[in-house]
Backbone bond lengths (Angstrom), bond angles and torsions (degrees), N, CA, C in turn:
res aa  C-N    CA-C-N  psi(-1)  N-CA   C-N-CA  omega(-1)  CA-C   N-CA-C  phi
1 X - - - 1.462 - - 1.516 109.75 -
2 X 1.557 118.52 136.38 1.168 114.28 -165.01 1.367 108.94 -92.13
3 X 1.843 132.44 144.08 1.597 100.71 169.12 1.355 114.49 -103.48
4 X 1.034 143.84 -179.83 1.404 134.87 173.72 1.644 101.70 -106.46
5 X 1.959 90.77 150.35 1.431 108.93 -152.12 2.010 90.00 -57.84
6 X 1.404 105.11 -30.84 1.575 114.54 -142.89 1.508 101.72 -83.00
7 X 1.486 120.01 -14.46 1.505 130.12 152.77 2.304 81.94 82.45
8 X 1.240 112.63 163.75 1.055 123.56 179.67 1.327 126.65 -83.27
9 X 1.359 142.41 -4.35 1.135 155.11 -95.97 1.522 93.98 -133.11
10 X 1.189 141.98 120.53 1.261 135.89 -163.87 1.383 126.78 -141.09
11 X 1.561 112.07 126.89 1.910 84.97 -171.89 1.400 113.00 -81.82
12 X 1.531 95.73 -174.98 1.645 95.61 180.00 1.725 121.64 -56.13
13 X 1.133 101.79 139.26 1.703 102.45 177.15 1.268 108.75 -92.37
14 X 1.439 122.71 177.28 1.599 121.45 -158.37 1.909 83.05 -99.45
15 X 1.443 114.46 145.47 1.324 116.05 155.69 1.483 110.06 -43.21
16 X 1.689 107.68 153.11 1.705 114.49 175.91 2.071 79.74 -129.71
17 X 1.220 103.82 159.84 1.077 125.40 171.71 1.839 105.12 -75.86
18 X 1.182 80.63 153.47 1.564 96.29 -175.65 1.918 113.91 -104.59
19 X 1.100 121.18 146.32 1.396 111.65 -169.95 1.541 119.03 -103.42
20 X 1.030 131.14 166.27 1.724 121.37 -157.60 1.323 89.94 -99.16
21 X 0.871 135.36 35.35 1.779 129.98 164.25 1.426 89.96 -179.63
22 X 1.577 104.38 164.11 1.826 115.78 179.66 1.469 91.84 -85.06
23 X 1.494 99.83 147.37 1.560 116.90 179.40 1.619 114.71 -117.19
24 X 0.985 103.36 128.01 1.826 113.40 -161.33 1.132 102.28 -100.11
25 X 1.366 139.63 99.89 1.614 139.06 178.46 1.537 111.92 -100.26
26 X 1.004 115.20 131.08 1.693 121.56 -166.67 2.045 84.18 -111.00
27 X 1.249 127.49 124.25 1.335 143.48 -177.61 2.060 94.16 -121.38
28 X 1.778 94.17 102.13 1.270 126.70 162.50 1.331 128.61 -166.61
29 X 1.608 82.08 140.53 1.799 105.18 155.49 1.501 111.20 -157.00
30 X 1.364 82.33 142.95 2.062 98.75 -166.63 1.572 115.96 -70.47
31 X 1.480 93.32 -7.61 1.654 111.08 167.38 1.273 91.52 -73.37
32 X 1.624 102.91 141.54 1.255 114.43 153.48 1.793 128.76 -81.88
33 X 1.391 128.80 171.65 1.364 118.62 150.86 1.457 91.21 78.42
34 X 1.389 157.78 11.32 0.836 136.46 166.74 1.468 132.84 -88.21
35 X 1.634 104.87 4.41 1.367 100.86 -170.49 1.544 113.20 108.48
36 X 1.302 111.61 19.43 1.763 101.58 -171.02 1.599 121.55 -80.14
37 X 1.376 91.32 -45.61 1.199 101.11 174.37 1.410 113.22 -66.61
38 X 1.191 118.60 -52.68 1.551 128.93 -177.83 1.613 105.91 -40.08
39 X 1.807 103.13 -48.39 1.511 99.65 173.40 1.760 131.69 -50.14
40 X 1.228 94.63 -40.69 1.650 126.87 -157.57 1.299 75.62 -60.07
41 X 1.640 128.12 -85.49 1.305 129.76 -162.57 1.668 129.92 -22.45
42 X 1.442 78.20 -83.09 1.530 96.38 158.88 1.165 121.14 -28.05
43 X 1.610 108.09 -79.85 1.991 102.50 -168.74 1.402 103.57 -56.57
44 X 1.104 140.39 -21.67 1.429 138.19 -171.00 1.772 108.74 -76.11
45 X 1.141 97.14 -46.77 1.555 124.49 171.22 1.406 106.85 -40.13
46 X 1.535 104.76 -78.15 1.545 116.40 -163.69 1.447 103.47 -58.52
47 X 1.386 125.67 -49.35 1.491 159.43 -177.29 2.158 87.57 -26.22
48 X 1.774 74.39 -63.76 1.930 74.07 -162.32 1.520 109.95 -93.67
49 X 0.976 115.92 1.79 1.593 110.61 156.31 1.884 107.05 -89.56
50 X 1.025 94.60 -12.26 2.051 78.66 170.26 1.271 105.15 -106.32
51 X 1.409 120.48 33.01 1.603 136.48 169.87 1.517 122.13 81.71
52 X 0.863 107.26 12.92 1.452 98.69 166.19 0.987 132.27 -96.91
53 X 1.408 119.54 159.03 1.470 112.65 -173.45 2.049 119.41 -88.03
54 X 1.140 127.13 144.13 1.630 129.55 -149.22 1.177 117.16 -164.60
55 X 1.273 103.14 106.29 1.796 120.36 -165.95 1.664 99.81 -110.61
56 X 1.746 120.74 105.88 1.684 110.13 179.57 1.025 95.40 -103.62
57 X 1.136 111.54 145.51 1.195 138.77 173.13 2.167 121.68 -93.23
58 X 0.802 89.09 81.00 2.004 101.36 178.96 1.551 105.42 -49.21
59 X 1.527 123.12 111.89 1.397 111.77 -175.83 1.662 84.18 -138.21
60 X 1.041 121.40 17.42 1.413 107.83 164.82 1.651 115.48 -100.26
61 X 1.428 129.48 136.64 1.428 110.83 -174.22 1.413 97.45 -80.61
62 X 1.160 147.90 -0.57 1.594 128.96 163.54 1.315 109.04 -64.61
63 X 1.142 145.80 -8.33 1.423 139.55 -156.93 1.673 131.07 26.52
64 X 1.030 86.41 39.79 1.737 82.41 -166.73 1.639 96.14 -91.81
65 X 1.332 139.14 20.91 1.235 109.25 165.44 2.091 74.61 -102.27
66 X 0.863 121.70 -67.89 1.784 103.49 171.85 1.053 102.66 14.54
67 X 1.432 102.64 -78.81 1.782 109.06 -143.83 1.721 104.36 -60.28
68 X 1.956 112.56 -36.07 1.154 119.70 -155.60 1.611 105.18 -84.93
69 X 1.660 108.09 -10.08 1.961 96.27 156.49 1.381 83.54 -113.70
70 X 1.535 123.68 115.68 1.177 121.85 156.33 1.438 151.01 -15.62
71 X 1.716 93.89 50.42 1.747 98.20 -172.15 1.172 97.87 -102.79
72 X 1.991 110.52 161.29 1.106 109.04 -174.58 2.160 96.42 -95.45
73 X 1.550 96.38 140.48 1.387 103.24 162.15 1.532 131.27 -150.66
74 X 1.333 105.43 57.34 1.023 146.06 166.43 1.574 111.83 -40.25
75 X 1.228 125.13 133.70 2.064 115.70 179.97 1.306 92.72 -64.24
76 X 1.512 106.93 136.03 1.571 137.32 163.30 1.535 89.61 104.95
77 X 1.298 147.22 -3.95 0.852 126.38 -177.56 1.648 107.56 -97.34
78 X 1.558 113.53 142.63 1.746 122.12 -149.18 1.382 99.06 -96.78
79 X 1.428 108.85 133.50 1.509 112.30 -170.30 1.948 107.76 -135.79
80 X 1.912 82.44 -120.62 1.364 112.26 -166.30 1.895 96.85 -69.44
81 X 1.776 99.45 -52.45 1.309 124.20 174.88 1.441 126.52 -22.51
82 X 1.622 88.94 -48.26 1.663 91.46 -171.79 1.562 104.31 -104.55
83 X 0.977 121.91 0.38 1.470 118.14 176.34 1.613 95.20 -82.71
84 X 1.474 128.19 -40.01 1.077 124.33 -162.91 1.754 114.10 -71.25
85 X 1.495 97.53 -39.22 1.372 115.58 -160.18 1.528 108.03 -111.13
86 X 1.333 126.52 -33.94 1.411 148.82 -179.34 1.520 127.73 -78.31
87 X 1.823 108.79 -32.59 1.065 110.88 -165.59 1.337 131.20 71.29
88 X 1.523 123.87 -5.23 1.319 143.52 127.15 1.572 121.60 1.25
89 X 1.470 106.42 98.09 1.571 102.26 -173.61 1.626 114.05 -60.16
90 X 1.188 114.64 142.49 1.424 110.21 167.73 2.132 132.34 -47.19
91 X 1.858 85.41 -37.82 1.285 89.99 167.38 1.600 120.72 -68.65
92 X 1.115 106.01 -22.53 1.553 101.98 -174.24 1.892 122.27 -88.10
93 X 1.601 100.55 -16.61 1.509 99.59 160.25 1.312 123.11 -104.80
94 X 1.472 132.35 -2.72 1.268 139.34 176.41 1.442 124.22 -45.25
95 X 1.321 149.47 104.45 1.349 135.56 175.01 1.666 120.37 -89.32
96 X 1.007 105.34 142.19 1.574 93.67 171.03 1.722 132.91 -76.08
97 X 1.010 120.59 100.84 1.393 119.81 177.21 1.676 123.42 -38.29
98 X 1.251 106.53 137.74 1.662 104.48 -169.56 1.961 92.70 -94.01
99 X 1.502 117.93 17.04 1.581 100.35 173.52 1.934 101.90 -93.19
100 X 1.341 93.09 -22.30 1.826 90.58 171.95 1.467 102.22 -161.24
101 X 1.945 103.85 149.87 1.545 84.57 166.09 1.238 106.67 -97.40
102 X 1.295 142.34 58.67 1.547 133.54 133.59 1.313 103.68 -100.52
103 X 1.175 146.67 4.20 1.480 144.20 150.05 1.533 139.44 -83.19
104 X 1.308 114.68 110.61 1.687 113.06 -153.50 1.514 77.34 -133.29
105 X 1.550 105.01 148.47 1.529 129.16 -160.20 1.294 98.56 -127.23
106 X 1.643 134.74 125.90 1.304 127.25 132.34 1.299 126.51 -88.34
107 X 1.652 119.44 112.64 1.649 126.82 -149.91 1.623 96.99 -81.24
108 X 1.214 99.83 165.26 1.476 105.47 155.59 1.522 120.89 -141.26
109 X 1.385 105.30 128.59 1.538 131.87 -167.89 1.825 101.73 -83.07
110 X 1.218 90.74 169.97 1.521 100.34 -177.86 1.300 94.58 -75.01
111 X 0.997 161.30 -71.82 1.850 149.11 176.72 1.661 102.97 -8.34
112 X 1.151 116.59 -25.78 1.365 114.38 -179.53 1.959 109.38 -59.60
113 X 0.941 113.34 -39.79 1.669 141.29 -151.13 1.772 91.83 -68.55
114 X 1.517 118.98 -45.00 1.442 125.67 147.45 1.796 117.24 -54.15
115 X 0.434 135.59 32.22 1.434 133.76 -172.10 1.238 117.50 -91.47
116 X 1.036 89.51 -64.26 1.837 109.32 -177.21 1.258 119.46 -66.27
117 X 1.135 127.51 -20.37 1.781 148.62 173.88 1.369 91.81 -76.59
118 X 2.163 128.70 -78.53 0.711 112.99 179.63 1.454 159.44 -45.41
119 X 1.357 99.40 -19.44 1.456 138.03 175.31 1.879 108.98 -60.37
120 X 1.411 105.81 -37.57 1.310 96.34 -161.94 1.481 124.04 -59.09
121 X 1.415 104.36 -47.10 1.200 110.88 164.30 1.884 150.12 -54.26
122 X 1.401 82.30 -15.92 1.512 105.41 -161.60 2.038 101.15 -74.53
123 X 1.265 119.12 153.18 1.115 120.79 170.45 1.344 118.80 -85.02
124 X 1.401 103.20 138.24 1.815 109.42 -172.91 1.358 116.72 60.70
125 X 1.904 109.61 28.50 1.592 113.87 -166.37 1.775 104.18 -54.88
126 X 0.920 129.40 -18.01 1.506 138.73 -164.57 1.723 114.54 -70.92
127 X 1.560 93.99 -24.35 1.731 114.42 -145.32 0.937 87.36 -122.63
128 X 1.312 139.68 -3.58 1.518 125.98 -170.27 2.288 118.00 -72.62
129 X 1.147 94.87 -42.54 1.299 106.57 177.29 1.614 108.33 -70.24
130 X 1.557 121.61 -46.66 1.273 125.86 -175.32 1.765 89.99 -70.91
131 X 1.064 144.40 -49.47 1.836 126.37 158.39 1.414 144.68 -10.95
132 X 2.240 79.01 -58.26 1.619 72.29 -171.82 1.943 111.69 -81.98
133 X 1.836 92.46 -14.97 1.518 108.56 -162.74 1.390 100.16 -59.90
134 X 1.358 117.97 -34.01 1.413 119.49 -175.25 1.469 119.56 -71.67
135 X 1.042 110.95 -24.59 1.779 128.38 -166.23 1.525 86.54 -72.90
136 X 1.200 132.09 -51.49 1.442 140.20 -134.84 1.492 105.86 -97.56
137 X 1.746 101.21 -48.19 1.831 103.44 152.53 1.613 120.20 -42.70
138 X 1.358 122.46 -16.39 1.197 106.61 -132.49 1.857 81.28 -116.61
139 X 1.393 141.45 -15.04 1.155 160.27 118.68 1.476 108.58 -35.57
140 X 1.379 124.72 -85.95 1.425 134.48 -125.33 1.948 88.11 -100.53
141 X 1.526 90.47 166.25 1.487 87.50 173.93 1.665 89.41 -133.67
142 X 1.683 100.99 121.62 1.396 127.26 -178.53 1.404 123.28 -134.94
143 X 1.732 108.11 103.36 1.461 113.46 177.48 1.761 118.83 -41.78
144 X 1.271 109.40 -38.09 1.593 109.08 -156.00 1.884 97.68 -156.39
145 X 1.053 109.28 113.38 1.710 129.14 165.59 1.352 103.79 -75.68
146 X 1.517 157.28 130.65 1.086 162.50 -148.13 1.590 118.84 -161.07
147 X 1.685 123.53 82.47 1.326 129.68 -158.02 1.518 85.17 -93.62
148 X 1.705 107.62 146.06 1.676 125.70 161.59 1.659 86.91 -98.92
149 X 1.404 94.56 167.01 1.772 98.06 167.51 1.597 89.01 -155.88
150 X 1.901 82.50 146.80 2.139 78.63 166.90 1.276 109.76 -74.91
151 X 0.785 105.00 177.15 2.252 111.96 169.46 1.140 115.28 -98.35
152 X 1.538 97.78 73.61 1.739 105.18 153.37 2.022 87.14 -151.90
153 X 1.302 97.72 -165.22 1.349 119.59 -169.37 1.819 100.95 -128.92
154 X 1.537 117.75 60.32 1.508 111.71 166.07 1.387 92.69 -107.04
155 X 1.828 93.45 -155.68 1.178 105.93 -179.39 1.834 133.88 -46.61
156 X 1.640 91.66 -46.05 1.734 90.71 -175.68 1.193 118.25 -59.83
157 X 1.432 107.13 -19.65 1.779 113.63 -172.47 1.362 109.41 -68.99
158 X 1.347 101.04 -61.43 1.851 111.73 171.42 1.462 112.66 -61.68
159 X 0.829 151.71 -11.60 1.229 157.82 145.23 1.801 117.43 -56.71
160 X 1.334 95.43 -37.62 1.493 95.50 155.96 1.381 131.41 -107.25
161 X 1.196 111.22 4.06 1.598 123.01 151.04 1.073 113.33 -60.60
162 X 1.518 124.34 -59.26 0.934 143.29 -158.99 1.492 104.78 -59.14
163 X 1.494 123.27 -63.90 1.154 127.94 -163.58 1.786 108.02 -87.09
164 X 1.638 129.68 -7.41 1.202 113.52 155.90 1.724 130.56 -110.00
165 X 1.198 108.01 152.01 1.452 107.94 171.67 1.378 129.56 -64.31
166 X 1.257 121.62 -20.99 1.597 116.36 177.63 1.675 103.94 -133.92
167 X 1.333 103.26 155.04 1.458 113.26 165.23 1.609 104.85 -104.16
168 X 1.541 96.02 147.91 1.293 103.38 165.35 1.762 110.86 -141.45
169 X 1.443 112.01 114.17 1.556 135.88 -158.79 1.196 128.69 -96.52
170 X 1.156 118.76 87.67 1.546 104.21 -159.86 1.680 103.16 -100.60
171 X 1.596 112.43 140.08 1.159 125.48 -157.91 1.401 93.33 -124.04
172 X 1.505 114.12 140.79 1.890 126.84 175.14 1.542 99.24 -79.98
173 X 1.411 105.69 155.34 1.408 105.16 174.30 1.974 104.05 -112.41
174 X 1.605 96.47 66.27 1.388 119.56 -167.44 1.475 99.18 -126.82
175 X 1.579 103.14 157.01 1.565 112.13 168.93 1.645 97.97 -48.72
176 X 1.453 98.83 141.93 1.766 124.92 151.39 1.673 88.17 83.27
177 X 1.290 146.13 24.06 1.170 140.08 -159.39 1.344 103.76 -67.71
178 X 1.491 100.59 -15.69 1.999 99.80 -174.25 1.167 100.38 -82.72
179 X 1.837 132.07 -33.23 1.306 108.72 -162.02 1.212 156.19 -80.47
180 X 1.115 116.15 146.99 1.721 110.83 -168.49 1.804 88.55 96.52
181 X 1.230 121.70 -14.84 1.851 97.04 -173.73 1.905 93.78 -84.05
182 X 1.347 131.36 -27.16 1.771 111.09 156.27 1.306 114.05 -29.36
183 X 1.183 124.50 -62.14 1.193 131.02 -149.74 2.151 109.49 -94.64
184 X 1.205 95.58 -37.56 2.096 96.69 152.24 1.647 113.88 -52.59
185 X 1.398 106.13 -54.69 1.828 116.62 167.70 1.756 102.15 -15.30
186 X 1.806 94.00 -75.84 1.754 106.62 -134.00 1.679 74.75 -63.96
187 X 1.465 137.30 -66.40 1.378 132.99 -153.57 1.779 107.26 -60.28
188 X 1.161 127.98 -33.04 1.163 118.15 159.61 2.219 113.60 -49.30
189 X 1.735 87.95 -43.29 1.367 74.46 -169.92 2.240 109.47 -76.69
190 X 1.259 103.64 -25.29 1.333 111.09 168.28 1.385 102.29 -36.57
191 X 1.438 100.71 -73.55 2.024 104.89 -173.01 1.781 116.36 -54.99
192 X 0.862 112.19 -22.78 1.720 128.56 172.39 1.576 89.92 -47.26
193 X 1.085 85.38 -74.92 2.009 107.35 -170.32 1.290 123.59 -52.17
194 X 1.207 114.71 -31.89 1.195 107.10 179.20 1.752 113.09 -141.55
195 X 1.233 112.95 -19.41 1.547 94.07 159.82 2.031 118.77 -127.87
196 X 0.714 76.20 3.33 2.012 69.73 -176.74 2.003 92.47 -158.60
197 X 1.458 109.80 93.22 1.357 128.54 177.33 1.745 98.63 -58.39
198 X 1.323 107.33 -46.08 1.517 116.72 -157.40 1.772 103.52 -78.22
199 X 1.175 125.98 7.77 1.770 120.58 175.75 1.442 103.84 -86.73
200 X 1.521 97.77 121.15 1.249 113.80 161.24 1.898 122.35 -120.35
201 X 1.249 111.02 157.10 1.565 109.99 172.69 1.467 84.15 -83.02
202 X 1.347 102.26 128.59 1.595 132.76 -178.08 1.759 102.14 -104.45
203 X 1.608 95.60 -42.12 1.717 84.33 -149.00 1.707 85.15 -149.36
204 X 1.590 117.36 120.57 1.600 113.36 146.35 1.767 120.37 -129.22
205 X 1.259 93.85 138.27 1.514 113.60 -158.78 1.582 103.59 -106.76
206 X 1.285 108.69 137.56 1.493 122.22 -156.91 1.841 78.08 -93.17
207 X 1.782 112.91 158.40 1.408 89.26 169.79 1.879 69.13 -166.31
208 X 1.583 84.78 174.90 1.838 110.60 -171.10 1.617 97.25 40.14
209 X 1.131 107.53 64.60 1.831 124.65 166.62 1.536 98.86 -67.78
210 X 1.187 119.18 132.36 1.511 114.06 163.86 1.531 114.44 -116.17
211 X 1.208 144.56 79.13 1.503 144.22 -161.02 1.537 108.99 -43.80
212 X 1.574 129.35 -31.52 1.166 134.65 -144.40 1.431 83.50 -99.94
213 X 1.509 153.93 0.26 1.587 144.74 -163.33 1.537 94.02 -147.67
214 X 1.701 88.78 132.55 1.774 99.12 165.42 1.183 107.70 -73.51
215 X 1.067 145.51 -22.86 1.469 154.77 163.38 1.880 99.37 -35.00
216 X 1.198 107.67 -70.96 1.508 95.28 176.67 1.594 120.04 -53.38
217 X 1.103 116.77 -60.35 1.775 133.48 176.59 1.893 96.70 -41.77
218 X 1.374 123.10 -42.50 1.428 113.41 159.13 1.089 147.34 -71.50
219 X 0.946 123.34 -27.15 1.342 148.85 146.46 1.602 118.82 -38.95
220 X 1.502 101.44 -60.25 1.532 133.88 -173.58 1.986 94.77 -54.54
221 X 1.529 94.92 -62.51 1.414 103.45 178.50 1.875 122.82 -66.24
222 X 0.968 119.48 -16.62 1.430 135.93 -175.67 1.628 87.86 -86.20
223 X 1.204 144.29 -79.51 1.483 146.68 -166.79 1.750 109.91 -61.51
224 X 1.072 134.69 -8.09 0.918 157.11 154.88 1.564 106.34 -60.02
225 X 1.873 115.96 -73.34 1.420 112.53 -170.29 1.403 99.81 -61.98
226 X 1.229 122.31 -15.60 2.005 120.41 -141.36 2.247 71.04 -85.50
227 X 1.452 94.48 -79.81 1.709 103.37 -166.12 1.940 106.69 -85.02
228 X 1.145 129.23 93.26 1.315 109.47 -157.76 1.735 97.22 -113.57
229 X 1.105 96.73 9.30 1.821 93.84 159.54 1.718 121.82 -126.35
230 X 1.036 100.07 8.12 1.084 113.63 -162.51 2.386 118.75 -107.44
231 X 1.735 81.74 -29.62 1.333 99.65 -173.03 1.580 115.27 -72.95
232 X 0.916 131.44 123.01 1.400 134.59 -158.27 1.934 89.23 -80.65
233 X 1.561 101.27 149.62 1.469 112.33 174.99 1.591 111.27 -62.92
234 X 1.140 98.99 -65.09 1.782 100.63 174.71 1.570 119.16 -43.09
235 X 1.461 105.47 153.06 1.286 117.86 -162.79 1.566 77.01 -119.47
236 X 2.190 107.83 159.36 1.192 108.88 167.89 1.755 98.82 -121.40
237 X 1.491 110.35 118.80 1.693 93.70 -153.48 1.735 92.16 -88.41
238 X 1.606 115.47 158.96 1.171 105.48 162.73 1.970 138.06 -49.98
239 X 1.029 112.43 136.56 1.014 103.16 -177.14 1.896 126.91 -156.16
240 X 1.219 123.17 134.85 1.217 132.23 -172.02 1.663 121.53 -57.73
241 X 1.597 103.23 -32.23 1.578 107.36 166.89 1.578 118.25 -92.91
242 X 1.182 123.73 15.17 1.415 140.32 -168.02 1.867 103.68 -107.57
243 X 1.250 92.31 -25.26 1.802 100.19 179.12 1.895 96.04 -104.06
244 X 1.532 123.93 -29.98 1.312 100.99 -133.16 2.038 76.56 -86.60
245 X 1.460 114.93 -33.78 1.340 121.46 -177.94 1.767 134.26 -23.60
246 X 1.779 95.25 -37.71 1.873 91.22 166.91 1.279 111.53 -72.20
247 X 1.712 115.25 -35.39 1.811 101.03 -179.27 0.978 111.09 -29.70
248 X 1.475 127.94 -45.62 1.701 134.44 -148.33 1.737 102.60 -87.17
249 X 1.639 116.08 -0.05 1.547 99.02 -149.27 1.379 128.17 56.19
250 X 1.161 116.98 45.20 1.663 127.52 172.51 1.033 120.36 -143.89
251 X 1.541 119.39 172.53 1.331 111.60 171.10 1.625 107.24 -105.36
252 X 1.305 127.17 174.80 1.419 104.63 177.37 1.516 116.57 -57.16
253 X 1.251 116.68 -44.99 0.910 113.01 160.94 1.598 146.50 11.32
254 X 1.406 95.61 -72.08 1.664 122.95 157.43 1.295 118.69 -92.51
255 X 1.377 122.16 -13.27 1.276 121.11 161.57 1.221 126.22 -40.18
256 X 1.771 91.65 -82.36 1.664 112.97 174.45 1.552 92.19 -157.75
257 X 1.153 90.88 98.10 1.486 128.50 152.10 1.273 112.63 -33.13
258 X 1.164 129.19 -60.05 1.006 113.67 -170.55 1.992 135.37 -115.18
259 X 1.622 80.06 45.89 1.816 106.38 -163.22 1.384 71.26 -102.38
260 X 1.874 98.45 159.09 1.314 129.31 -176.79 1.713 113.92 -52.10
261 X 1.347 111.79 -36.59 1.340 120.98 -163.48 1.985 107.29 -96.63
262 X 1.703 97.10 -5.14 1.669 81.22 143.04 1.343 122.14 -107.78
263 X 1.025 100.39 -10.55 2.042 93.93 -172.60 1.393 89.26 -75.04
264 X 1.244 126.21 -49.82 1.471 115.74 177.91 1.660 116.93 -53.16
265 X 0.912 120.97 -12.05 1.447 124.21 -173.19 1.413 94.14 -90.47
266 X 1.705 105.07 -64.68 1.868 106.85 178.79 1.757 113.44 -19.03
267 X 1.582 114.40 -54.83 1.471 152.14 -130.05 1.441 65.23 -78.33
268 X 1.401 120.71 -96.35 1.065 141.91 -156.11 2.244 107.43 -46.49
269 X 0.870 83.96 -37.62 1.546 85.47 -176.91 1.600 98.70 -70.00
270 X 1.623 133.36 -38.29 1.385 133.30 161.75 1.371 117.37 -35.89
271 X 1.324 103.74 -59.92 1.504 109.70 -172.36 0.820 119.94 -55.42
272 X 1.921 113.78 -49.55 1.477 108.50 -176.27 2.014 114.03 -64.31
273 X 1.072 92.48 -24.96 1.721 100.43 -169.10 1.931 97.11 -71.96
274 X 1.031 102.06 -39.21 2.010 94.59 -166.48 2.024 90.28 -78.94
275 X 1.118 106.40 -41.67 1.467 115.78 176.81 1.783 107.05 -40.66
276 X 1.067 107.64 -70.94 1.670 113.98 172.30 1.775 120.07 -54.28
277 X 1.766 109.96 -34.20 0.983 117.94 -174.40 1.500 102.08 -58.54
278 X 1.620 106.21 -76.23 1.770 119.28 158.99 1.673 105.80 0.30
279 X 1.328 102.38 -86.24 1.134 125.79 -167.52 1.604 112.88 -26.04
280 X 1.271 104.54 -59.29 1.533 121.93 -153.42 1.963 88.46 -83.64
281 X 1.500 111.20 -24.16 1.428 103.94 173.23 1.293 132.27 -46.54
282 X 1.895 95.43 -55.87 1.274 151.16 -151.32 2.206 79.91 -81.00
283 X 0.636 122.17 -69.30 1.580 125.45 -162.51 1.470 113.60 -63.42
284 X 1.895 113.94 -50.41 1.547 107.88 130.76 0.442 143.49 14.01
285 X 1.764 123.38 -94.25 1.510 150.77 -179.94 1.606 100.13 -42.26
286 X 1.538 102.00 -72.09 1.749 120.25 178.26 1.638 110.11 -26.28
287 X 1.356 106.23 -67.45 1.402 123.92 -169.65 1.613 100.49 -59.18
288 X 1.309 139.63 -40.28 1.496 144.28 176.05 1.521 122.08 -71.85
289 X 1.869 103.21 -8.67 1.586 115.54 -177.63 1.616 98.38 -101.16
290 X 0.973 119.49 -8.57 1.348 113.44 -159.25 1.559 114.91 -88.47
């Protein structure tokens, strides 16, 4: 087991505001390589070291956001799997992550990789995750629900469409950065329509920024006109300790703290948190005029 040079040890993070209801972020794109997982970690990471409370949810059978908060998910060990297929309360497979204790992980094991086969048959296979997620809200008190997804569009994905209210999209600042997001659109808008009215793109995150190429700065500016309320200010720039960090079971975060690609993560985990805070003000207000 490898340790990292930068040891785990972390100073205090700045408080993030807390939101007037738990906020369920579903983190996809059917593109690969863009940073999804890398995102997931992180914002979840920063999220619960600036105190909030953050339950992720592992729906990819590689487990590598698992691996990247140091949970164990090892075969036989009870996760995403059995909540999906088992009926398995969420509280009862959750582990606590050693990057914060406001961060508790449901892993996913290779049994996951069957999933999508098994799924077909099942009744209300769509609804099953938005079920148990609700049961568990309905006990626990949780700032932020936090779905990984693999990169495609089957069942586990819609299953986590299904069961959160916002997307959050992280886009490369690489050739073709748009593609395949036409076609994420219409199935977001499919699921709108017919199973979860309330999904919105909440949040898209610029990521593998390269400062030294207009190529990024175009890109950067093109995703901007496409989502222009939606695109978070922070950039996530490319970076070498941003990949090397799951070897270690960490997120950069605990890596090295204090490399470009966590403060940028911190940055970004702010925004989204005062962003929602706003939000939930802003809707408030509405709801008290009415």
């Amino acid at each position: 087991m490898k340790s990292s040079p930068k040891g785990s040890t972390v100073s205090r993070e700045t408080q993030l505001p807390s939101p007037q209801q738990t906020r369920t972020i579903v983190i996809v794109n059917q593109k690969g390589g863009v940073g999804k997982t890398t995102t997931a970690v992180n914002v979840a990471s920063a999220l619960a070291r600036g105190g909030l409370k953050v339950l992720m949810m592992d729906l990819d059978p590689q487990g590598n956001a698992s691996t990247a908060l140091g949970i164990n998910h090892q075969p036989g060990i009870a996760g995403t799997y059995e909540v999906l297929l088992q009926h398995a309360k969420i509280a009862d497979v959750q582990q606590p992550s050693p990057e914060s204790e406001n961060l508790v992980v449901v892993p996913a094991t290779i049994d996951l990789a069957g999933a999508e086969i098994e799924l077909v048959p099942q009744v209300a296979r769509e609804q099953r995750l938005r079920k148990a997620v609700s049961a568990h809200l309905a006990d626990s008190a949780v700032d932020y629900v936090i779905f990984d997804c693999p990169p495609s569009l089957g069942l586990l994905t819609l299953n986590a469409l299904v069961a959160a209210n916002e997307i959050l999209m992280p886009i490369q600042c690489e050739y073709y950065a748009l593609e395949g997001v036409g076609h994420l659109l219409r199935t977001i808008d499919l699921v709108k329509d017919e199973l979860n009215p309330e999904l919105e793109i909440g949040t898209v995150l610029l990521t593998m920024f390269d400062a030294r190429t207009k190529l990024s700065a175009q890109v950067g500016e093109q995703v901007r006109q496409y989502f222009p309320d939606q695109t978070l200010v922070t950039l996530i720039p490319r970076s070498v300790r941003l990949s090397e960090a799951p070897s270690y079971g960490q997120t950069i975060l605990g890596y090295d703290p204090q490399s470009v690609g966590a403060k940028a993560y911190r940055r970004a985990a702010e925004e989204i948190a005062q962003r929602g805070a706003r939000l939930s003000v802003e809707a408030a207000t509405v709801g008290a005029t009415r």
